[in-house]
Backbone bond lengths (Angstrom), bond angles and torsions (degrees), N, CA, C in turn:
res aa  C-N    CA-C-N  psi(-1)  N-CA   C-N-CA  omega(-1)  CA-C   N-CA-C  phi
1 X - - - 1.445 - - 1.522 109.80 -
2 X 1.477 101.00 136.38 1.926 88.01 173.30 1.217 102.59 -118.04
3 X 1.607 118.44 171.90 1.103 132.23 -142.14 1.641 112.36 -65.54
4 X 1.275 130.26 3.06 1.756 131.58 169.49 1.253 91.31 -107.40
5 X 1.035 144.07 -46.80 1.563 124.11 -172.65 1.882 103.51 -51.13
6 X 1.354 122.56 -35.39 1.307 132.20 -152.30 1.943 99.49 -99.20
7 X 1.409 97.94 -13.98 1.538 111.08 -179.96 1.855 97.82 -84.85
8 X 1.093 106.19 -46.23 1.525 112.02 -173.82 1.430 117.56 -116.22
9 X 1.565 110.06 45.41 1.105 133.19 158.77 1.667 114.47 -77.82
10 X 1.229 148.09 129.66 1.344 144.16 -168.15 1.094 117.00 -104.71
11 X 1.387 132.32 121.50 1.442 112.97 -164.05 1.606 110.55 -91.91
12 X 1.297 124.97 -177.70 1.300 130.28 -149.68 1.959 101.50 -109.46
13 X 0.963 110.16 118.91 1.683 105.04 -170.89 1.421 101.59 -137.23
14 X 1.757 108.15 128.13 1.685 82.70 -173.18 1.422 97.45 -96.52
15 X 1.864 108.09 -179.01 1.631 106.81 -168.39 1.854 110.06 -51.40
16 X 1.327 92.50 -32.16 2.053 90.41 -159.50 1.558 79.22 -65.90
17 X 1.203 153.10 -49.79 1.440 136.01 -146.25 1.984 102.45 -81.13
18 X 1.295 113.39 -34.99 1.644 102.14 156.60 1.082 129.27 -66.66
19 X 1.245 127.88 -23.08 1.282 144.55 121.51 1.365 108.40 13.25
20 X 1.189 95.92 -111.21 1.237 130.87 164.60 2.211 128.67 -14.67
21 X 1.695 69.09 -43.75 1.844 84.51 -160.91 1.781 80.59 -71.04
22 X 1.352 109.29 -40.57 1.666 111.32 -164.48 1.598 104.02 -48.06
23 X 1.206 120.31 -47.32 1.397 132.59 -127.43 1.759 77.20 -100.36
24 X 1.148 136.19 -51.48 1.447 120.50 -165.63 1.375 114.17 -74.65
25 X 2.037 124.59 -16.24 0.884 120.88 123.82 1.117 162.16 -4.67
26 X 1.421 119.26 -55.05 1.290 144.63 -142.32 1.434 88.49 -114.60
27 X 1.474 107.42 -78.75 1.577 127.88 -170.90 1.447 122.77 -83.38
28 X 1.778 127.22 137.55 1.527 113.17 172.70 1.696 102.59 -67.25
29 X 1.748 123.60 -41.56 0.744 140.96 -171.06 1.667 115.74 -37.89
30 X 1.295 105.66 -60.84 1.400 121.03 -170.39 1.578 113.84 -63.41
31 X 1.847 97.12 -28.25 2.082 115.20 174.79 1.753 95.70 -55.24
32 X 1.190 108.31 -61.20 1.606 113.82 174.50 1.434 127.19 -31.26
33 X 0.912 123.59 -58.81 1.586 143.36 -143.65 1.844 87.40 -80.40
34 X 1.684 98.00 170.78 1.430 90.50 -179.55 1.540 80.93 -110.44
35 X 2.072 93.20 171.10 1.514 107.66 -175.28 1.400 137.31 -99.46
36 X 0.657 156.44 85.13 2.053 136.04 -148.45 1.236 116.12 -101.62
37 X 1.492 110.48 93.93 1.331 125.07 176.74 1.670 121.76 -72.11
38 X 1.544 115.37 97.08 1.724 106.68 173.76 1.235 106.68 -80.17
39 X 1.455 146.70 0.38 1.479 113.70 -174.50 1.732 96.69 -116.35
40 X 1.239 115.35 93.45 1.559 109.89 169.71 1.396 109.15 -62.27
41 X 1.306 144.01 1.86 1.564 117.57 159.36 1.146 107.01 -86.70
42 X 1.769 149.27 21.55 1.363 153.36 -151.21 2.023 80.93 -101.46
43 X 1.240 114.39 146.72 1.221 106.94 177.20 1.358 93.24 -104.73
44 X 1.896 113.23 166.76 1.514 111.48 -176.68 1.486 122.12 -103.01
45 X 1.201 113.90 126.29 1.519 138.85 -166.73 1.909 91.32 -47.05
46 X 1.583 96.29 164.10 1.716 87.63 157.90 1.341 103.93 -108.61
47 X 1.328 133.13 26.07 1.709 136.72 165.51 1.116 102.73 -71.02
48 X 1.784 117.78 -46.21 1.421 128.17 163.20 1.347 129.03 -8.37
49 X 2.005 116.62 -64.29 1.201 112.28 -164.42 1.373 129.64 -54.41
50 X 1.263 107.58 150.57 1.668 98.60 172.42 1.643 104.48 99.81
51 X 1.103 107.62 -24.75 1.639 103.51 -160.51 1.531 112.03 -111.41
52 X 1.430 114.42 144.99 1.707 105.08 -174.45 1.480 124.78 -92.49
53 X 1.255 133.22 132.33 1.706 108.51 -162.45 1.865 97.14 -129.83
54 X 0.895 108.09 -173.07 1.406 108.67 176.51 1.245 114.92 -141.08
55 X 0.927 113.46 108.15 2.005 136.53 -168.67 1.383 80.74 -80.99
56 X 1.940 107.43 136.75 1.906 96.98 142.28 1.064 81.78 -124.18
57 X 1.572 78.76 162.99 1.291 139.86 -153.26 1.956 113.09 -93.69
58 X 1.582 96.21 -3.28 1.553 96.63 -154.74 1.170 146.31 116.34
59 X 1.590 97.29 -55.27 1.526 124.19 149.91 1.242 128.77 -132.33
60 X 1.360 117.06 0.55 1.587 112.59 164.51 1.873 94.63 -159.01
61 X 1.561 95.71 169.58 1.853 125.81 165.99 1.434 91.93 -62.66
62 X 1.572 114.69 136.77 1.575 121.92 149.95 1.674 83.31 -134.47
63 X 1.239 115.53 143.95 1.649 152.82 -130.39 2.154 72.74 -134.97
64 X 1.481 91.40 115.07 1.840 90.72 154.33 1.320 97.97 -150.53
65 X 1.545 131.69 142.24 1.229 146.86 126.30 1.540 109.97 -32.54
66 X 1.492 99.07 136.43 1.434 99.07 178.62 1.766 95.07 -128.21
67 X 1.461 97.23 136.03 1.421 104.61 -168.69 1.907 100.10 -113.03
68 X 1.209 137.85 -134.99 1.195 142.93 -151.86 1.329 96.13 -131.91
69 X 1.396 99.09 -51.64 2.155 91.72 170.17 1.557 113.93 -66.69
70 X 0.604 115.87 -5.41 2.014 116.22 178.08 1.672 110.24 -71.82
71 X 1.453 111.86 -36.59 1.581 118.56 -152.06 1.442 99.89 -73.86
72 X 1.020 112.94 134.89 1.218 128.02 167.64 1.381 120.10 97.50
73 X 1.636 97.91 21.03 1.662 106.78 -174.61 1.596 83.55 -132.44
74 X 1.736 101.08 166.30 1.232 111.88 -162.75 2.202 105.43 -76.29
75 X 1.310 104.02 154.71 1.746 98.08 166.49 1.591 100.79 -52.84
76 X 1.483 138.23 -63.36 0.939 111.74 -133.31 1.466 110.34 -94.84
77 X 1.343 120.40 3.07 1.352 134.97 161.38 1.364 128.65 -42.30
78 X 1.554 111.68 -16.23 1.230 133.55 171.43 1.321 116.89 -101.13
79 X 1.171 129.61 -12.93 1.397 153.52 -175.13 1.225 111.12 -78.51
80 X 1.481 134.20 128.47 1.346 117.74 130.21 1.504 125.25 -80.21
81 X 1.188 123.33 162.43 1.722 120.05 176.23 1.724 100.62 -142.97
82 X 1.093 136.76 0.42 1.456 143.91 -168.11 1.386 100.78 -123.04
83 X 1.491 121.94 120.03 1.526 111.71 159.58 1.282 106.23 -77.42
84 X 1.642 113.80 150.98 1.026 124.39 162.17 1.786 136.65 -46.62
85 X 1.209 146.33 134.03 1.230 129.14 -174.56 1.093 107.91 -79.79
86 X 1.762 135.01 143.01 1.603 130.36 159.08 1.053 99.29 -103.98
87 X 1.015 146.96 115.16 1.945 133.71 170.02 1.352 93.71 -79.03
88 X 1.627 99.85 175.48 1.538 121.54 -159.04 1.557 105.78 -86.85
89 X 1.283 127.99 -37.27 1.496 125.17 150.10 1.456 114.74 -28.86
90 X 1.443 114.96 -59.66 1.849 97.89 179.68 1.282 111.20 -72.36
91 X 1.132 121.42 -24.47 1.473 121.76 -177.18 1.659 106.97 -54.43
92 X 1.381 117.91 -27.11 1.224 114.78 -136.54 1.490 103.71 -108.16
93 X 1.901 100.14 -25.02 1.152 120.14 -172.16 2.325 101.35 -80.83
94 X 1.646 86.69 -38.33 1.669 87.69 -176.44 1.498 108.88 -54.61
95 X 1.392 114.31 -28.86 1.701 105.79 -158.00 1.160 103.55 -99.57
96 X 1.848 123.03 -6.01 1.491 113.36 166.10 1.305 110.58 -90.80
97 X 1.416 134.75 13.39 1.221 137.76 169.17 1.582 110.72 -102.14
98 X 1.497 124.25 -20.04 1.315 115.28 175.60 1.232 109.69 -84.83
């Protein structure tokens, strides 16, 4: 891709997040309130900054501040959604060290 294809690339917003952009617009009220974003492939607005929203994850709210370096990268990029694996070897090794 060269650099106008990547200028007039469109980013991906789902309806609840125009939604959204409308309503903090519109209202001081709605600027206030916190946000709950379900589609982590929704990319982040720059109306965004400043404000705290809550991505899930799948199975739960994780709470992020969105600052000015975030925009233009996806919600869930900040997210984890996978616990990590411990296998039973480290398990086994931690408790002969305590």
């Amino acid at each position: 891709m060269n650099n106008s294809q990547i200028k007039n690339k469109l980013i991906f917003c789902s309806e609840d997040i125009w939604r959204k952009i409308f309503l903090c617009k519109q209202s001081i009220v709605f600027k206030n309130r916190e946000k709950f974003i379900y589609q982590r492939s929704s990319t982040i607005p720059k109306i965004f900054v400043n404000y705290e929203v809550s991505v899930y994850s799948g199975k739960k709210w994780v709470k992020k501040n969105i600052n000015k370096w975030m925009v233009g990268f996806k919600f869930g990029e900040f997210t984890w959604n996978k616990k990590s694996a411990i296998y039973k070897a480290k398990q086994l090794k931690k408790k002969k060290h305590n």
